[in-house]
VEXDREN-2710 file (C-alpha; in Angstrom, 1 decimal):
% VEXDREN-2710
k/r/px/py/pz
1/UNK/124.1/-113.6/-69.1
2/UNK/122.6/-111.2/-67.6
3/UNK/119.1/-109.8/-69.3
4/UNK/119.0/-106.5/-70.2
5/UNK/115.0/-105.1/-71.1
6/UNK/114.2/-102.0/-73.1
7/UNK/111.7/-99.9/-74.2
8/UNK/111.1/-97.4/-77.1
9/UNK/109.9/-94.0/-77.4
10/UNK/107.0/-93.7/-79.8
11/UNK/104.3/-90.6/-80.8
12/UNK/101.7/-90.3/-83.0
13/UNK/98.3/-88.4/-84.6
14/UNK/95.3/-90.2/-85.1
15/UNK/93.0/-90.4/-88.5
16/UNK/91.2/-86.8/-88.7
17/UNK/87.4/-88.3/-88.3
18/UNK/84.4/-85.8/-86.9
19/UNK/86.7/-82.7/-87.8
20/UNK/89.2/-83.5/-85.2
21/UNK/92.1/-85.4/-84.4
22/UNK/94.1/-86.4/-81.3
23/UNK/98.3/-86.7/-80.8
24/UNK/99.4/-88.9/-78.4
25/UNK/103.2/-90.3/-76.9
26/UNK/104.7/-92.4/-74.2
27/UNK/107.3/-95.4/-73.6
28/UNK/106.4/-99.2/-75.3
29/UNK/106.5/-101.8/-71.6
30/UNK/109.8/-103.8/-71.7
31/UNK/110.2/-106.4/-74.3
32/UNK/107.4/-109.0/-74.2
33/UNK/109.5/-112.6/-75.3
34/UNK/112.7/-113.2/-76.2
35/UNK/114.2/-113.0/-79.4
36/UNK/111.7/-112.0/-81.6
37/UNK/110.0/-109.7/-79.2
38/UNK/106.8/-107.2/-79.3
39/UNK/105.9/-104.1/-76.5
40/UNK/103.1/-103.1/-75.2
41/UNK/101.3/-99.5/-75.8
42/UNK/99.6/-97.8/-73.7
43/UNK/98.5/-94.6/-73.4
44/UNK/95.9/-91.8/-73.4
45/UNK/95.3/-89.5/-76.2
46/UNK/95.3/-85.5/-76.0
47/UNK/91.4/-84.3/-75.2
48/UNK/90.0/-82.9/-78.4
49/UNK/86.4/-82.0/-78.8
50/UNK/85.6/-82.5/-74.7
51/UNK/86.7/-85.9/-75.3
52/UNK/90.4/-88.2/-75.3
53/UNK/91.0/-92.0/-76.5
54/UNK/93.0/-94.9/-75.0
55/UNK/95.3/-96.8/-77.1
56/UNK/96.3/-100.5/-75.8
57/UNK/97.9/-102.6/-78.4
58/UNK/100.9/-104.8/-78.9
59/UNK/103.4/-103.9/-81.7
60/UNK/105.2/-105.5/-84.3
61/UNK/108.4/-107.8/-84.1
62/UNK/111.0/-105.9/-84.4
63/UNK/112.7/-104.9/-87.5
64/UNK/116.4/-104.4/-87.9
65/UNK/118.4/-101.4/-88.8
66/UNK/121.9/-100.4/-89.0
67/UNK/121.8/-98.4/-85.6
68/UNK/119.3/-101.0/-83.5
69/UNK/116.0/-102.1/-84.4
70/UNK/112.1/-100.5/-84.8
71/UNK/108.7/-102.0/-84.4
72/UNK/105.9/-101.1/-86.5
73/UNK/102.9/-100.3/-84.6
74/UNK/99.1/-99.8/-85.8
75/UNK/95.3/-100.1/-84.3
76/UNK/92.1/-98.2/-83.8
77/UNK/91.8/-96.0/-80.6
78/UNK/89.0/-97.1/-77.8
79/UNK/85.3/-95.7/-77.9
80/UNK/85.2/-92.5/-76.5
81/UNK/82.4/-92.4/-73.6
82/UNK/79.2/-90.5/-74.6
83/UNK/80.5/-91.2/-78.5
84/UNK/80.2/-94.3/-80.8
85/UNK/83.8/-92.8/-82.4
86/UNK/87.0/-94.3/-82.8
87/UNK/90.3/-93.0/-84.5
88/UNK/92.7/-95.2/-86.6
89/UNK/97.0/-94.8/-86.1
90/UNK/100.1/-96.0/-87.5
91/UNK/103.5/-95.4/-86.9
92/UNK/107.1/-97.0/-86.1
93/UNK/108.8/-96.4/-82.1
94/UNK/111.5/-94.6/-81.9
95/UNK/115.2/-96.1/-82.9
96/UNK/116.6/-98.9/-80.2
END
C-alpha cells in the first residue's frame, strides 16, 4: 500500500504579555509515526516590538472528526534575543 503523508495548515496569536502580542502560521512537517501520529511546528512569529519568537513543538495525536481529523497543539514561544520574554499559544490545525 502505498503511504500517502500529509500535513495541516495551522495559525495562531500568542498570550498578550509586555503590551504586545505576535500572529504567526505555516504547514505541520508530514506525519511523524504511524497510526496514531503527531507533526512537527515550526515557524517564526510576526516582529512586534523590534523583536519575533520561534515556535518548535510537536502536536497532539490526532483527533477524529466527521470530515478527517485535527490535532491540538500548545507551547510557549522561544526567548526573544536581547529579552528574558516568552509568549504562550494554543490552538487546533486546520481540518485533514
Amino acid at each position: 500500500m502505498l503511504n500517502q503523508q500529509h500535513v495541516h495548515h495551522f495559525s495562531g496569536v500568542t498570550s498578550f504579555n509586555f503590551e504586545h502580542l505576535h500572529r504567526f502560521r505555516g504547514i505541520t512537517s508530514p506525519e511523524i509515526g504511524q497510526g496514531t501520529h503527531t507533526h512537527r511546528i515550526r515557524v517564526k512569529t510576526t516582529v512586534e516590538k523590534a523583536h519575533d519568537h520561534e515556535i518548535d513543538i510537536q502536536t497532539g495525536p490526532e483527533i477524529p472528526t466527521p470530515w478527517g481529523h485535527i490535532h491540538n497543539f500548545s507551547g510557549f514561544t522561544n526567548v526573544s534575543s536581547n529579552l528574558t520574554r516568552s509568549h504562550h499559544f494554543k490552538n487546533i490545525t486546520g481540518l485533514l
